[in-house]
N, C-alpha and C positions, 0 to 999 in steps of 0.2 A: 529175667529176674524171677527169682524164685520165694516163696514165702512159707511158713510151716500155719498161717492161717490157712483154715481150709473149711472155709463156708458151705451152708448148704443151697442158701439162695441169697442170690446181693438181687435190687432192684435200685435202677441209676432211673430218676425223675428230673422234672423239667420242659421248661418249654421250647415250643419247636424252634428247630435252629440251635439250641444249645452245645449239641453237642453225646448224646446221651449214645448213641448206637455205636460210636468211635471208641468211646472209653469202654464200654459192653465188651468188645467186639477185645481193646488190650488186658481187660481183666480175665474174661474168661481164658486168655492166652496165660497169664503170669498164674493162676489157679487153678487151672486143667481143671476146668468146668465147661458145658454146651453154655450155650446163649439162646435167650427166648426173645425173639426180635418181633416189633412192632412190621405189617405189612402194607403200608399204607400204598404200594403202587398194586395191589391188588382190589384196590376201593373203586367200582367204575363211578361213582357217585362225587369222588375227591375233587376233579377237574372243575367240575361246572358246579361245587360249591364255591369254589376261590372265582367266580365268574357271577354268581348269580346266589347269593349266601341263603338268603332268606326260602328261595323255592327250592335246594336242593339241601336245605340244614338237617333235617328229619332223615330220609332217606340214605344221609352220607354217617349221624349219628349211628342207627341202627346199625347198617353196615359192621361198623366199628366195631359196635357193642358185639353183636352174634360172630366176630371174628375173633376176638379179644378172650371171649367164655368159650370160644371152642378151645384155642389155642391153648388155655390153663388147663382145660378138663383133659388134652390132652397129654399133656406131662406127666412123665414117669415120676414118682415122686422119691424112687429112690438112685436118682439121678440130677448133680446138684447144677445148676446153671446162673448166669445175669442176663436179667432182662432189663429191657430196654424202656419197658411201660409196667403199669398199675393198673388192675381192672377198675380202684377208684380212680382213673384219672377222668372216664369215659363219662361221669357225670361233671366234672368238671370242665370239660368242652360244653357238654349237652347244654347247662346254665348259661350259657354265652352263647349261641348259637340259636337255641329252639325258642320259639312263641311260648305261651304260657299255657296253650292249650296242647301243644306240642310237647311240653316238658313233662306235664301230667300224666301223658298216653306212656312217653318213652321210661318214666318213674316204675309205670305199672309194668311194663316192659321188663325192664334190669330187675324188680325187686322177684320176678318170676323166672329169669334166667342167671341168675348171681352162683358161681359157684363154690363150694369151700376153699376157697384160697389162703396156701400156707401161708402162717406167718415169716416174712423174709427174718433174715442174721439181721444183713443191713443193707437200709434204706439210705440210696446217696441222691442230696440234691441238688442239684446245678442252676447255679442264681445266675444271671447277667444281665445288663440294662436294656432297653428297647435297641438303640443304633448297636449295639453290637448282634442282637439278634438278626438286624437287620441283615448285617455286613455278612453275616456266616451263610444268612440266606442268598444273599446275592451270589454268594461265591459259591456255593451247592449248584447253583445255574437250575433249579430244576422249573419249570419254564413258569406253569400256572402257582407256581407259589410266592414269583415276584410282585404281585400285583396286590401280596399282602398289607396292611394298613398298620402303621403303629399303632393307631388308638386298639385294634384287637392285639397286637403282641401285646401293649400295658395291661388290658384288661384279664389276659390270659396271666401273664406274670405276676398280678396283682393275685388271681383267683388261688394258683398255685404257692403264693407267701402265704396265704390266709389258711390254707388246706395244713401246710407243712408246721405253722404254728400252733397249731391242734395236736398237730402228730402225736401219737404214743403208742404204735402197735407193736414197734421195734426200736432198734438204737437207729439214731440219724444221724448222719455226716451231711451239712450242711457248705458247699462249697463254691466259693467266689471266681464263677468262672468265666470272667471277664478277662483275667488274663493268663488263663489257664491251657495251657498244648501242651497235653500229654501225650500227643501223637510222635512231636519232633523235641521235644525238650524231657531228656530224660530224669531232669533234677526234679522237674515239677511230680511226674511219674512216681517217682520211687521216691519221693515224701509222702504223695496221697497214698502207696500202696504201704509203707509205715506205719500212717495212721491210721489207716482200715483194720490192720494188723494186730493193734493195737485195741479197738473199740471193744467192750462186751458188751454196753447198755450206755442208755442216756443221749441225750443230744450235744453234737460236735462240731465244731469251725474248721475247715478249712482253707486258708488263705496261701495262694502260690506265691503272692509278692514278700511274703515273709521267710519263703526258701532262701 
């Protein structure tokens, strides 16, 4: 599928489980764009946070953080891609995660490592309920992430509504993806790739049960 939009940076958000590295991964295909992907199996800190949250939440933060600022400052800028995350997301964990004296250090941290991050075309977000979060996570099988708790997916999905209803740095596509496979269903696919085609500004709905 082909389209005459021809973005310079799309970023797909969202919470984990949703979905975001999948659609990354068919966008940059149908847009002949690289992808700038989230590396979280390179976190050695990841594991024995989903085990022990509170003693390994700072440590697996930072991580994050100094991997996330390298990986931007790395990008060719005149080279267009989708990524899969936002350097703001990275406070958005940190606020759920860290102590208060923990937040402060990590504050001082990011406002001294932040780097001039482009403004994206567009910004896509991927909304779905807790048990569907769940279910996707179940089925990823990936071992230490089952042992996740819905009260932190709500809190995360709540943090990320609150983030997105602020938004204004770009146009946002806003999308209900609870029952959204654009992996196997190409109807859903090539309506979202439509309406991205479509967007130049402003905040947008996407809903697949309306295809």
């Amino acid at each position: 599928m082909e389209s005459d939009f021809s973005p310079r940076n799309i970023i797909i958000e969202g919470p984990i489980g949703v979905g975001k590295s999948s659609l990354a991964h068919k966008l940059a295909n149908t847009f002949t764009t690289s992808t700038l992907l989230e590396k979280p199996a390179e976190n050695p800190f990841l594991e024995r946070f989903y085990k022990s949250p509170k003693q390994h939440a700072l440590p697996t933060q930072l991580f994050f953080l100094f991997q996330r600022v390298q990986q931007l400052a790395d990008v060719d800028e005149e080279i267009k891609h989708v990524a899969d995350f936002m350097l703001s997301k990275d406070p958005i964990f940190a606020s759920l995660t860290l102590s208060d004296e923990e937040l402060t250090l990590y504050q001082q941290v990011y406002k001294s490592l932040s780097v001039d991050v482009p403004r994206p075309d567009l910004m896509i977000y991927l909304q779905a309920p807790v048990k569907v979060l769940q279910q996707r996570i179940r089925k990823r099988s990936i071992k230490f992430e089952q042992g996740m708790s819905a009260s932190y997916l709500k809190r995360l999905s709540d943090a990320y509504t609150d983030y997105f209803h602020h938004y204004t740095m770009s146009p946002l596509l806003i999308v209900n993806a609870a029952e959204f496979n654009p992996i196997d269903n190409d109807a859903h696919y090539q309506a979202l790739v439509d309406q991205v085609s479509r967007i130049d500004a402003g905040k947008h709905f996407f809903n697949p049960l309306a295809v």
